[in-house]
GUKOL-681827 format. One record per residue: chain; x, y negated, z negated of N, C-alpha, C in turn; residue number from 1. Coordinates in pm, whole numbers, plus 50000, padded with zeros to 5 digits. Last residue first. Example, Ala and Ser with C-alpha at 12.3 -4.5 7.8 and 13.67 -1.06 7.14 Angstrom:
<atoms>
<atom A, <51285, 50225, 49292>, <51367, 50106, 49286>, <51290, 49997, 49213>, 2>
<atom A, <51319, 50569, 49220>, <51230, 50450, 49220>, <51320, 50330, 49220>, 1>
</atoms>
This chain:
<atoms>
<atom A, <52202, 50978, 50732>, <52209, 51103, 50772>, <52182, 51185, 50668>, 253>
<atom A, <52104, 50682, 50593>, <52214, 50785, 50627>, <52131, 50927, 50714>, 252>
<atom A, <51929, 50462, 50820>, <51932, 50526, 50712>, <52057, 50622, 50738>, 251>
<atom A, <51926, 50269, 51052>, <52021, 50206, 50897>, <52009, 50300, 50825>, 250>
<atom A, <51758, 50312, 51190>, <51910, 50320, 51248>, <51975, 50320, 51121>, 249>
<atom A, <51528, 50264, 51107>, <51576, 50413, 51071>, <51730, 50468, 51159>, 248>
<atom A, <51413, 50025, 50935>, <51476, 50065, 51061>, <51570, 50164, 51006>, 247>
<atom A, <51294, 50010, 50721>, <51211, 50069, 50794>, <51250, 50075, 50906>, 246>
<atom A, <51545, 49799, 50605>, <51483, 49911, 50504>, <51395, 50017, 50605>, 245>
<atom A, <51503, 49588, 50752>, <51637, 49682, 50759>, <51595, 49795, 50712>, 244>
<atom A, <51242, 49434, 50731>, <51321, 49504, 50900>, <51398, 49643, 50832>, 243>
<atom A, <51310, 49379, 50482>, <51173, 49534, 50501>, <51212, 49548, 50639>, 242>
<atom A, <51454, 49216, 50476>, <51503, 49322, 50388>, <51393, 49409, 50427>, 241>
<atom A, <51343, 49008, 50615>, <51464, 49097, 50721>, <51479, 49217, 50612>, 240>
<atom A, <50955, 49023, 50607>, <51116, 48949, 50551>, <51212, 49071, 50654>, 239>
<atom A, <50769, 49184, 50698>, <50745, 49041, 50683>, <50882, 48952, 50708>, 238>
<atom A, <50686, 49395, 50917>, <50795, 49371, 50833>, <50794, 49202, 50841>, 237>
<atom A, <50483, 49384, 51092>, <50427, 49419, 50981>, <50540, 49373, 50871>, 236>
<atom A, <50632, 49437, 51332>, <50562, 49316, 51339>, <50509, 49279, 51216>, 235>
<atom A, <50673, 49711, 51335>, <50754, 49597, 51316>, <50761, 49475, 51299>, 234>
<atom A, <50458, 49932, 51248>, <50452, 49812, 51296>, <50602, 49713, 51251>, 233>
<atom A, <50519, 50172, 51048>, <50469, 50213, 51214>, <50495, 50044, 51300>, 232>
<atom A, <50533, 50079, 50801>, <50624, 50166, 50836>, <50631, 50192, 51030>, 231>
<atom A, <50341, 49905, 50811>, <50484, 49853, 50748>, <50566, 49951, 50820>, 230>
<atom A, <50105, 50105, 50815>, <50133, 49963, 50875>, <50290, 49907, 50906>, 229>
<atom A, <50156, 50224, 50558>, <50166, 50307, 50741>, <50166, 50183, 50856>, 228>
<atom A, <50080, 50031, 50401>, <50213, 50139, 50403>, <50257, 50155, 50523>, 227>
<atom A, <49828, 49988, 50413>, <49921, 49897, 50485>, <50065, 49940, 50462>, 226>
<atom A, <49710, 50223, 50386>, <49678, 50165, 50482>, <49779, 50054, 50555>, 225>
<atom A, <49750, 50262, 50121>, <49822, 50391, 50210>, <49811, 50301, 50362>, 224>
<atom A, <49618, 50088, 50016>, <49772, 50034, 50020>, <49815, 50131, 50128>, 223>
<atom A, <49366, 50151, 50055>, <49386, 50077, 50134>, <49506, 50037, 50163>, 222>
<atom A, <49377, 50395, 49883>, <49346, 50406, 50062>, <49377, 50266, 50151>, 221>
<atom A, <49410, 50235, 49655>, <49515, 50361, 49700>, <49475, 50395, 49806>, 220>
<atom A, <49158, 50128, 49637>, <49232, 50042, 49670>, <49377, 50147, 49695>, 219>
<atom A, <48962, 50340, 49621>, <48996, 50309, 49714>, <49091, 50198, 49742>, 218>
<atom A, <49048, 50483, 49348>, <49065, 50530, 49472>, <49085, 50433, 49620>, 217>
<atom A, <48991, 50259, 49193>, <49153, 50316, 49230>, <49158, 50347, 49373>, 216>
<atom A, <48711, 50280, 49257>, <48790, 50170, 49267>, <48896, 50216, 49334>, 215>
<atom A, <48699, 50552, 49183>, <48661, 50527, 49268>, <48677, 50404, 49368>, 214>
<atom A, <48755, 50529, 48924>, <48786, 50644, 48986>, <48798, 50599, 49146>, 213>
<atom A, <48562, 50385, 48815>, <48676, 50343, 48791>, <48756, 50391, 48915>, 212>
<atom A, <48291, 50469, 48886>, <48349, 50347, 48935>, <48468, 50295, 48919>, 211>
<atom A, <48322, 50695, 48670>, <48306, 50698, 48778>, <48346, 50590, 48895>, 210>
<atom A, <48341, 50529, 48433>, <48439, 50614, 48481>, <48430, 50646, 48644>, 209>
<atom A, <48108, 50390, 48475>, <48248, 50334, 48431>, <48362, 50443, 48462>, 208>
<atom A, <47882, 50598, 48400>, <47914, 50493, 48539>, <48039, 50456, 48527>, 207>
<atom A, <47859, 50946, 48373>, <47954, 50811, 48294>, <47954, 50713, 48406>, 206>
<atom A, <47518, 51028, 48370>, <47684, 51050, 48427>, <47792, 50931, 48372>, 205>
<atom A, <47276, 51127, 48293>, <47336, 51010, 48262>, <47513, 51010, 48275>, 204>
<atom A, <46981, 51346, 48289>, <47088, 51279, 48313>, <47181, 51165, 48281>, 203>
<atom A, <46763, 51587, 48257>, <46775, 51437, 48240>, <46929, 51403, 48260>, 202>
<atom A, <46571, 51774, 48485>, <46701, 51790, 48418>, <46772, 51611, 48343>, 201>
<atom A, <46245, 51813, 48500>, <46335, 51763, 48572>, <46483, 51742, 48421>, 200>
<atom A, <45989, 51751, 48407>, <46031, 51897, 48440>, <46126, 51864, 48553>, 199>
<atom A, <45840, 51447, 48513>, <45833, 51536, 48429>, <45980, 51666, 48502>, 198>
<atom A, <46065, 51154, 48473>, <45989, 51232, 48538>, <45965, 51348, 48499>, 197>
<atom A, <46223, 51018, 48287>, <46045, 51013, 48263>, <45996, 51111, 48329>, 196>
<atom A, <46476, 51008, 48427>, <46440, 51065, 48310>, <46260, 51100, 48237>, 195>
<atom A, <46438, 50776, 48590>, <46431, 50921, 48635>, <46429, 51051, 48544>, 194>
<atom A, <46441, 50563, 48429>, <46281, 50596, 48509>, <46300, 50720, 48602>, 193>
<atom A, <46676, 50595, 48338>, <46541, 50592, 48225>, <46452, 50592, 48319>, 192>
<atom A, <46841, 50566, 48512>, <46832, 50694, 48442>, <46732, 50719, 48399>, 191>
<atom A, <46766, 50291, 48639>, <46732, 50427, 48723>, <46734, 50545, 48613>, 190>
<atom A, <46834, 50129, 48389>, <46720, 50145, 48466>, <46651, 50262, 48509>, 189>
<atom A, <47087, 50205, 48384>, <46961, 50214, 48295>, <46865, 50239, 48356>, 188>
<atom A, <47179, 50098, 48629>, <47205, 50192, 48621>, <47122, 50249, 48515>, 187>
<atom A, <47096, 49831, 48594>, <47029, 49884, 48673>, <47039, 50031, 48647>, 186>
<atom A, <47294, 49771, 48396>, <47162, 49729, 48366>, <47064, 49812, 48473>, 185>
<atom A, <47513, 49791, 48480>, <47516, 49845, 48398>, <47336, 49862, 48378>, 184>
<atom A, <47522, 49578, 48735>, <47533, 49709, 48766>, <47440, 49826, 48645>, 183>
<atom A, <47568, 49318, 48625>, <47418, 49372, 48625>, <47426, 49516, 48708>, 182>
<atom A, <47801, 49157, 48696>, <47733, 49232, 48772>, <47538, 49274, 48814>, 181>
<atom A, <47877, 49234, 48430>, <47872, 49101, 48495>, <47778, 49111, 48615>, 180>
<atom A, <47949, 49490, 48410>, <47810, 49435, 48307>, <47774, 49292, 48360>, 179>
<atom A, <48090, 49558, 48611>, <47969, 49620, 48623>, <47868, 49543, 48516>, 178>
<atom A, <48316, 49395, 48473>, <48256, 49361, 48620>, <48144, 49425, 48617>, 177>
<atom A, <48325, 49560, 48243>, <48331, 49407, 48221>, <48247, 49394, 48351>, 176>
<atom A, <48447, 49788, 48325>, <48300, 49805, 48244>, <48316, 49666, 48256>, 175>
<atom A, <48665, 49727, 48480>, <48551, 49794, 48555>, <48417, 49776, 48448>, 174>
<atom A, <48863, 49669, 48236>, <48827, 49556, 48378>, <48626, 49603, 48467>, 173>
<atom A, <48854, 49942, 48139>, <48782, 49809, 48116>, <48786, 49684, 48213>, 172>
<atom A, <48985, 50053, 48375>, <48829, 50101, 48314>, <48789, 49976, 48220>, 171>
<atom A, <49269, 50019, 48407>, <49099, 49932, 48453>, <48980, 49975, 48443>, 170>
<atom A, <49423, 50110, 48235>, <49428, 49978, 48176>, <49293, 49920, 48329>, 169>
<atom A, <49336, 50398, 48287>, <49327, 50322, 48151>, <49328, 50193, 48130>, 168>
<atom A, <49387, 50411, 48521>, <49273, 50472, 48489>, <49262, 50413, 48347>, 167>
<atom A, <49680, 50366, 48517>, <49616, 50294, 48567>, <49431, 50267, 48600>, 166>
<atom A, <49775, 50605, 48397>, <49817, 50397, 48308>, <49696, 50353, 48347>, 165>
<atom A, <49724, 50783, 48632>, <49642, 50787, 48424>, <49626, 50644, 48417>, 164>
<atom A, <49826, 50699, 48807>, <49676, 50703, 48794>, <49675, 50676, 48664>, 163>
<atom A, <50126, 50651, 48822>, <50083, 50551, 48773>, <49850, 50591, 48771>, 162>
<atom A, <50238, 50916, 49013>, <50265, 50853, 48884>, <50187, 50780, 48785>, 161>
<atom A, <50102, 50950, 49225>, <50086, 51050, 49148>, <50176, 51027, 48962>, 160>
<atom A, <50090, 50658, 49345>, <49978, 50717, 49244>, <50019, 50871, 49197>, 159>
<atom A, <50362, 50653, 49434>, <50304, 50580, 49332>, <50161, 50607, 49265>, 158>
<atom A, <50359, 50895, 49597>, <50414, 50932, 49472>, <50377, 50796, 49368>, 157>
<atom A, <50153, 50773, 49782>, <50155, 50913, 49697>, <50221, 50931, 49548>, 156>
<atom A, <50311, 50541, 49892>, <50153, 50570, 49818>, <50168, 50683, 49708>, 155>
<atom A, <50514, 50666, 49993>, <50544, 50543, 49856>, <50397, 50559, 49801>, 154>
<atom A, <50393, 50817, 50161>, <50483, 50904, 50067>, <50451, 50816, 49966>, 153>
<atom A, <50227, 50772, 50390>, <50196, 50693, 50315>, <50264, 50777, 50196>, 152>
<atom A, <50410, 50921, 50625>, <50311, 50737, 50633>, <50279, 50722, 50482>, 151>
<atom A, <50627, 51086, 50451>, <50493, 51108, 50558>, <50499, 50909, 50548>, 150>
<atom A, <50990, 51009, 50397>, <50839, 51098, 50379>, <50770, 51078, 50481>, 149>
<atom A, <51236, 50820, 50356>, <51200, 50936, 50521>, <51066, 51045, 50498>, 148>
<atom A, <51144, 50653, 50126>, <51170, 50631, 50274>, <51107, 50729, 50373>, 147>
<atom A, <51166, 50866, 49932>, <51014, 50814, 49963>, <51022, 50724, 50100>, 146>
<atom A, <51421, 50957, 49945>, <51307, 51063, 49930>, <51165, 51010, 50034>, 145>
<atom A, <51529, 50741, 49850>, <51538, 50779, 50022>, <51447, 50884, 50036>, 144>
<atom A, <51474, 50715, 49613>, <51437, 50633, 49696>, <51428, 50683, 49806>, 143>
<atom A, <51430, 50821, 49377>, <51384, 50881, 49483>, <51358, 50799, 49629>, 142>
<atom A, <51643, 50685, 49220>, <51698, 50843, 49252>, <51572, 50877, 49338>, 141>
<atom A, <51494, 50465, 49087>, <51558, 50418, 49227>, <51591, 50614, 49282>, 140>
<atom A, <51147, 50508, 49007>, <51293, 50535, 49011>, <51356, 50592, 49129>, 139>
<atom A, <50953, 50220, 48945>, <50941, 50353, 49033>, <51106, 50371, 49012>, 138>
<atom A, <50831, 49971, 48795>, <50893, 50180, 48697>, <50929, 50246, 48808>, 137>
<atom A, <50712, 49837, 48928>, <50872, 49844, 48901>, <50931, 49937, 48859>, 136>
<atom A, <50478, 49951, 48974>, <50592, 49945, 49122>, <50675, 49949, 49024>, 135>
<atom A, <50368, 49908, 48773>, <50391, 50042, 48826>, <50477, 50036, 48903>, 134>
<atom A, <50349, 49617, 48770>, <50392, 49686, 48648>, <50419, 49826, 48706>, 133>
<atom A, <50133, 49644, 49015>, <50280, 49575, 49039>, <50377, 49592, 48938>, 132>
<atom A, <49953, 49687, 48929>, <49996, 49760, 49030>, <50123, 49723, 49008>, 131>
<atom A, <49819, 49494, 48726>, <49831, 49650, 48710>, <49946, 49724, 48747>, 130>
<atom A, <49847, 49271, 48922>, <49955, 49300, 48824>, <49964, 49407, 48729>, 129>
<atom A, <49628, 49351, 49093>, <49751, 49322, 49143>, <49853, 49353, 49019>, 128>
<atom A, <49375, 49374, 48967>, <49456, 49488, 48984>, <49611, 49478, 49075>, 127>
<atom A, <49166, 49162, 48972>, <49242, 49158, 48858>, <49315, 49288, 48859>, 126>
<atom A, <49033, 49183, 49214>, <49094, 49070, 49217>, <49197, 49077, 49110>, 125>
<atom A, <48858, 49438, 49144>, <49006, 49497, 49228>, <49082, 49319, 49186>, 124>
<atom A, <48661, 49334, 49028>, <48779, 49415, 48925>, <48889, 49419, 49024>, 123>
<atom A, <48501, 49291, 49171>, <48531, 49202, 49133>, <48692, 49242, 49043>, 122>
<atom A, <48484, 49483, 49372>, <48513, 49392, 49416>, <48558, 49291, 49348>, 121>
<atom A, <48350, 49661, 49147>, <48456, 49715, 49219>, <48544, 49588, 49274>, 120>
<atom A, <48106, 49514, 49149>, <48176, 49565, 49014>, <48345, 49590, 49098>, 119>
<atom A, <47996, 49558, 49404>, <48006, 49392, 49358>, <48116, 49412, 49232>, 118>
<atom A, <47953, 49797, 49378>, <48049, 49782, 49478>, <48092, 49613, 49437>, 117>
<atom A, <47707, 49797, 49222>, <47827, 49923, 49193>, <47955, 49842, 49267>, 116>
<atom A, <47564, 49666, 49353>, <47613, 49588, 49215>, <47721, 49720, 49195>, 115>
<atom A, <47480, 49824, 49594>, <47539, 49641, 49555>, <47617, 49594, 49461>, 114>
<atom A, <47315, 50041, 49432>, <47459, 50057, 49483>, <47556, 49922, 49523>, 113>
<atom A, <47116, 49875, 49261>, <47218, 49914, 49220>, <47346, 49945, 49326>, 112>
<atom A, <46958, 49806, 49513>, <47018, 49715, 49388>, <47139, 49782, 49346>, 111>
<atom A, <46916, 50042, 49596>, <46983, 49966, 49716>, <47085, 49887, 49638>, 110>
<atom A, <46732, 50153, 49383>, <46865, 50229, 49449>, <46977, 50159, 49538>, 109>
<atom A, <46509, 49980, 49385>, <46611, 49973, 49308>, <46738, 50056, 49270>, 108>
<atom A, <46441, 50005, 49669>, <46452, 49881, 49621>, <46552, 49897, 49505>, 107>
<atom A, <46302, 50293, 49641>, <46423, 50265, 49746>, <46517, 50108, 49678>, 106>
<atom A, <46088, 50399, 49499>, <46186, 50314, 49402>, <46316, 50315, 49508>, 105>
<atom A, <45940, 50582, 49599>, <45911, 50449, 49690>, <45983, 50344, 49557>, 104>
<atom A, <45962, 50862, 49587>, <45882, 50812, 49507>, <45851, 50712, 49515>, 103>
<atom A, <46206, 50902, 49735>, <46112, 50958, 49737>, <45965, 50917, 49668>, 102>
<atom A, <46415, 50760, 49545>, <46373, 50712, 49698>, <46229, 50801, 49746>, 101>
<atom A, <46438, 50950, 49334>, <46337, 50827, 49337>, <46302, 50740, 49465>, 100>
<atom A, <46572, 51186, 49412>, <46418, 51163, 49393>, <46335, 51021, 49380>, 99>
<atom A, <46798, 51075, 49581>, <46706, 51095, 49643>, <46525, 51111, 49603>, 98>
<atom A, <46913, 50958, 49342>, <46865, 50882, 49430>, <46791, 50934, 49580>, 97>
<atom A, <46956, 51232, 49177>, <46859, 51126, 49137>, <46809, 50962, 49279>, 96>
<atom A, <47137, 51369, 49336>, <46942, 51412, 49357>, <46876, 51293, 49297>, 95>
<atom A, <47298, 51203, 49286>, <47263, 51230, 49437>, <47088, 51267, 49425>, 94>
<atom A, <47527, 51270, 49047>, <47309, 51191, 49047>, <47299, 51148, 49171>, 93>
<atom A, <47662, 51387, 49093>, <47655, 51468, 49052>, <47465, 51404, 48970>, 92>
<atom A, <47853, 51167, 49267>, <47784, 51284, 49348>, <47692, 51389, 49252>, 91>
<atom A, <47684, 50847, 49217>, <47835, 50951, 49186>, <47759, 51114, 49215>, 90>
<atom A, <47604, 50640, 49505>, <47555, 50696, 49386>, <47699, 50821, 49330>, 89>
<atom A, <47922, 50496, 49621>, <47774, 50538, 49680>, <47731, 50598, 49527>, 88>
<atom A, <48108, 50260, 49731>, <48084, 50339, 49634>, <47920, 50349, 49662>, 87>
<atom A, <48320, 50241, 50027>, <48223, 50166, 49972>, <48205, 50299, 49875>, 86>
<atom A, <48538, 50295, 50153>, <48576, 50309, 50071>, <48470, 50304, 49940>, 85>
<atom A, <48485, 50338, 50421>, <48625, 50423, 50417>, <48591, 50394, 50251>, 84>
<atom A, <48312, 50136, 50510>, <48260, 50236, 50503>, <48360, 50337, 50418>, 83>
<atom A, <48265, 49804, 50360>, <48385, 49924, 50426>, <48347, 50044, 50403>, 82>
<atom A, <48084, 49655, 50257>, <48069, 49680, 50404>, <48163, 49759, 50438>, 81>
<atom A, <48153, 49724, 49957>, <48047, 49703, 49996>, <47993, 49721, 50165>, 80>
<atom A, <48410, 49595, 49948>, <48350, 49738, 49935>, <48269, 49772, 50016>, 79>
<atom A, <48419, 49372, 50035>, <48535, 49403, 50072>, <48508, 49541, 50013>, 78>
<atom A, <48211, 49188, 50029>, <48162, 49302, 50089>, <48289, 49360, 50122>, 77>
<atom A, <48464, 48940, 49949>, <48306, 48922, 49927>, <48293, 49090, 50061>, 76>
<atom A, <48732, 49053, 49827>, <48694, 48995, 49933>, <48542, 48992, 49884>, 75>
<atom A, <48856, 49280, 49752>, <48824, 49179, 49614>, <48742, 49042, 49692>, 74>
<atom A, <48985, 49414, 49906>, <48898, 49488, 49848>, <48844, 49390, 49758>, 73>
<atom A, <49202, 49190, 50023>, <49065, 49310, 50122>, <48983, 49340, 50032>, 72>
<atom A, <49363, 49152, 49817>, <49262, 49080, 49886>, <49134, 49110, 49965>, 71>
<atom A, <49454, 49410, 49755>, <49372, 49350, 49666>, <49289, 49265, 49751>, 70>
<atom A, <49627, 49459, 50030>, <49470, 49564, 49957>, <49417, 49503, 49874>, 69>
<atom A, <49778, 49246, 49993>, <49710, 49286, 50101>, <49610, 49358, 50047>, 68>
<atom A, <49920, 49336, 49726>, <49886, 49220, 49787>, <49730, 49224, 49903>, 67>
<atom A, <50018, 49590, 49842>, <49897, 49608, 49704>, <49848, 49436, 49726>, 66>
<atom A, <50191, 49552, 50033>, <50062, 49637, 50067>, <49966, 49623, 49937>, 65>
<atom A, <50354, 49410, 49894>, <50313, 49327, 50034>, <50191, 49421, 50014>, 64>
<atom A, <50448, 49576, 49668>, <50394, 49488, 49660>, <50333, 49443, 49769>, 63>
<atom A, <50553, 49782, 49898>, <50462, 49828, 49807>, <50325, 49672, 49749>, 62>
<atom A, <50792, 49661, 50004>, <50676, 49713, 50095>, <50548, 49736, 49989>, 61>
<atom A, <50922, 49643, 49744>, <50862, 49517, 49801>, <50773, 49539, 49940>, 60>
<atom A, <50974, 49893, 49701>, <50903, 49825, 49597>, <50807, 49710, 49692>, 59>
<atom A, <51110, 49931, 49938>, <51006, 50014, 49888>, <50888, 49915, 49821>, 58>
<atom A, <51390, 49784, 49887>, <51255, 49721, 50006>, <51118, 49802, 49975>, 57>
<atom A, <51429, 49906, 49648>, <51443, 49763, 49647>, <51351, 49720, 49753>, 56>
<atom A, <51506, 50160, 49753>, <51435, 50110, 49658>, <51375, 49988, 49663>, 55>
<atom A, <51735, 50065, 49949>, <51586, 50127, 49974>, <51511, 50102, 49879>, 54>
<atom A, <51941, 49915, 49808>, <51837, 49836, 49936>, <51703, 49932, 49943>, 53>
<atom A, <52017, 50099, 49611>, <51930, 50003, 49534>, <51858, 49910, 49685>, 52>
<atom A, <52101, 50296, 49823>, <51999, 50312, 49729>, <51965, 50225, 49672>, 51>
<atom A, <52195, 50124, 50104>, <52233, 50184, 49984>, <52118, 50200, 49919>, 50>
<atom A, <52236, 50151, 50466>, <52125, 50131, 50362>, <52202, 50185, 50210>, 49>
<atom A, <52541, 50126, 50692>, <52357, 50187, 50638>, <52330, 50135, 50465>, 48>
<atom A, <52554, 49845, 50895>, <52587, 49929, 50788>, <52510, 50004, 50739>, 47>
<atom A, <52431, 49668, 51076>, <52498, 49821, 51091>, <52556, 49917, 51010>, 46>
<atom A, <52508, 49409, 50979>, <52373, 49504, 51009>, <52371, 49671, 51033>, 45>
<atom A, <52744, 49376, 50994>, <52690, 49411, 50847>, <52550, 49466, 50857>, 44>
<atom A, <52852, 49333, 51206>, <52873, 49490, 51164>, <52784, 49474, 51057>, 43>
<atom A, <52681, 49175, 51333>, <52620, 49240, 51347>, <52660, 49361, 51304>, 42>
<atom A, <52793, 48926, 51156>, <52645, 48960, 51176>, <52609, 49077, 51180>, 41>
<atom A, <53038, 48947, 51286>, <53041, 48980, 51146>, <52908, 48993, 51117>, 40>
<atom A, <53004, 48803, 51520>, <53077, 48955, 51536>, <53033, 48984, 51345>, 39>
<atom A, <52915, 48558, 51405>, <52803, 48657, 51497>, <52847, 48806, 51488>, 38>
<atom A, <53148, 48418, 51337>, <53037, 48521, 51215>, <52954, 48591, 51311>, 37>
<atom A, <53265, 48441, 51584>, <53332, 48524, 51457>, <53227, 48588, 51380>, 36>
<atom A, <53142, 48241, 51722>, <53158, 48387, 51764>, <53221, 48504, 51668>, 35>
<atom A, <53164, 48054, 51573>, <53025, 48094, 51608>, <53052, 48291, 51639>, 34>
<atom A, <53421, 47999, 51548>, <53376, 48045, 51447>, <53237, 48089, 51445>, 33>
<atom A, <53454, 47942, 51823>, <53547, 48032, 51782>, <53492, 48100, 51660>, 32>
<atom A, <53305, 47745, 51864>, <53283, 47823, 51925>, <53340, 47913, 51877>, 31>
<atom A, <53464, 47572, 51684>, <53324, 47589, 51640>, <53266, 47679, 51759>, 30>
<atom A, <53737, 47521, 51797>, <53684, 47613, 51722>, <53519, 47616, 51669>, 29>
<atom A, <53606, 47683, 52192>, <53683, 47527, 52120>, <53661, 47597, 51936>, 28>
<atom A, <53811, 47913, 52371>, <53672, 47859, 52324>, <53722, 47691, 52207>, 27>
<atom A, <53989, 47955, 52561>, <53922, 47846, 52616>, <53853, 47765, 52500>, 26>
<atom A, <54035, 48194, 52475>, <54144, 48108, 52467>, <54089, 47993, 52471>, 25>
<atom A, <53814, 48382, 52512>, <53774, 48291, 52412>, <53934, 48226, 52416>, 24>
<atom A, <53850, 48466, 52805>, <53773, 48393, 52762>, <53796, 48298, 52634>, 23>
<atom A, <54110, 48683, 52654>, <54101, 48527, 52787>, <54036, 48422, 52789>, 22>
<atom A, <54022, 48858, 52539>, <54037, 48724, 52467>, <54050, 48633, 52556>, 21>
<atom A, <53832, 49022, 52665>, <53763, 48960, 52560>, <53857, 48837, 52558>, 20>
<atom A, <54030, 49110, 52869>, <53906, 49037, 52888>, <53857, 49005, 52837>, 19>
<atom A, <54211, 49225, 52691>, <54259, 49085, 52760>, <54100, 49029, 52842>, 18>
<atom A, <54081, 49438, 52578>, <54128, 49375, 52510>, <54133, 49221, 52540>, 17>
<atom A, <54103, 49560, 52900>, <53973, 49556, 52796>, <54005, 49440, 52664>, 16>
<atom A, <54335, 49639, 52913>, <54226, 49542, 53009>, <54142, 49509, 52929>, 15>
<atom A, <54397, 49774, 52698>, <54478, 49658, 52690>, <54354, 49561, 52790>, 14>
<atom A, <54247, 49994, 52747>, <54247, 49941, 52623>, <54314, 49835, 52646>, 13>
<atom A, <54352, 50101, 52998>, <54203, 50039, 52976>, <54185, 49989, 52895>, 12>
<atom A, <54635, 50148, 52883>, <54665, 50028, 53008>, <54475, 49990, 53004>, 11>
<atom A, <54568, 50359, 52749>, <54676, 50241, 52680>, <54622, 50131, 52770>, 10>
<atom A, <54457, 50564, 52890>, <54410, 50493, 52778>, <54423, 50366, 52723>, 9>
<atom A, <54700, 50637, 53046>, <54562, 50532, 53126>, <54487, 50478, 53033>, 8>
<atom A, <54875, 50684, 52867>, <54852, 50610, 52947>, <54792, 50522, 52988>, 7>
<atom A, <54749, 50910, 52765>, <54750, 50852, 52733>, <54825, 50691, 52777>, 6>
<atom A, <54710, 51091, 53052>, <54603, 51025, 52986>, <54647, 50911, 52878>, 5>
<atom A, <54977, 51117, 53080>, <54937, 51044, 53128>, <54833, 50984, 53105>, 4>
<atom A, <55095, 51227, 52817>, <55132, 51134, 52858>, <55093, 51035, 52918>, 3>
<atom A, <54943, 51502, 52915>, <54896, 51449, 52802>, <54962, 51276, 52817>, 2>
<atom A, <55103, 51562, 53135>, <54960, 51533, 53149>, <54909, 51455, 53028>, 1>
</atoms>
């Protein structure tokens, strides 16, 4: 029995064999060599992924998405009209823009939140190469980690790394834009004419920090944005190294 199966094995394997080459007896050689590298095309596609490819496409998913998010957010109302990210009074002078809206100073609450978000908009244009100094520090030992994570893992762990650096090297970018702006100026403004009011707690929250915070923040919503993009859309994979990298035929086991 065993004999025979092997056998029948022998004699399908040979059919099989002789139907591939029959054909190509015919082929001429530039058919011959078409069909060679094609066969060689597609084992190399098939190979899985090494740690410096994941890494390596990570990074460069990363860049494409911080690319992308800068532009969005550095856009004219690329704050300002996005609800997901726009900067509103800092939660801890809420009462202050409600008392003075109350008082018929609406006009110079509107001003300012404009110029909060105009600040933001202008600073995000100068946060690409922030970002992109962070990407490269990322270490290759978590690569596959950050592959097979949630939608936005590469997000995550790139900001659970890079906030502080990155809280530091744009807080001044941010105080520059807000003084350009005329943010800084308004923000006076409001303290000092909410400060006048009688029997009331005086105030003055750090704007710059706050707007820093808040920046980050939302340009880290917007990369998470085109992360999940990259990762969910095939159409999203710009180059063949982000195909291979986010085709999950190619990862190990």
């Amino acid at each position: 029995m065993k004999y025979k199966i092997f056998t029948n094995f022998t004699v399908a394997t040979s059919t099989l064999v002789l139907s591939v080459m029959l054909p190509l007896q015919s082929c001429t050689d530039a058919q011959m060599k078409q069909f060679t590298q094609s066969a060689g095309s597609v084992l190399a596609t098939n190979t899985l992924l090494t740690n410096g490819e994941a890494i390596k496409g990570l990074r460069e998913a990363l860049s494409v998405g911080i690319k992308n998010a800068s532009g969005f957010a550095s856009a004219a109302d690329g704050f300002f009209k996005n609800a997901a990210i726009k900067l509103l009074f800092p939660p801890e002078a809420q009462n202050i823009e409600t008392k003075l809206r109350s008082l018929g100073f609406g006009n110079m609450c509107d001003k300012f939140v404009e110029s909060l978000n105009r600040g933001a908009e202008k600073a995000s244009a100068s946060s690409i190469d922030v970002f992109t100094r962070a990407i490269m520090e990322m270490s290759i030992a978590d690569g596959f980690n950050i592959l097979k994570g949630y939608n936005d893992a590469a997000t995550e762990y790139l900001k659970s790394k890079t906030t502080s650096q990155l809280t530091t090297n744009f807080k001044p970018i941010i105080q520059t834009s807000l003084d350009q702006v005329n943010a800084t100026k308004y923000w006076s403004d409001i303290v000092n004419t909410y400060n006048k009011i009688p029997f009331i707690t005086k105030m003055n929250p750090d704007l710059a920090g706050y707007a820093t915070d808040k920046a980050i923040g939302g340009l880290f919503h917007l990369v998470s944005t085109e992360e999940k993009k990259i990762r969910e859309n095939p159409t999203a994979r710009v180059n063949d190294l982000l195909k291979r990298v986010f085709d999950k035929s190619n990862w190990p086991k």
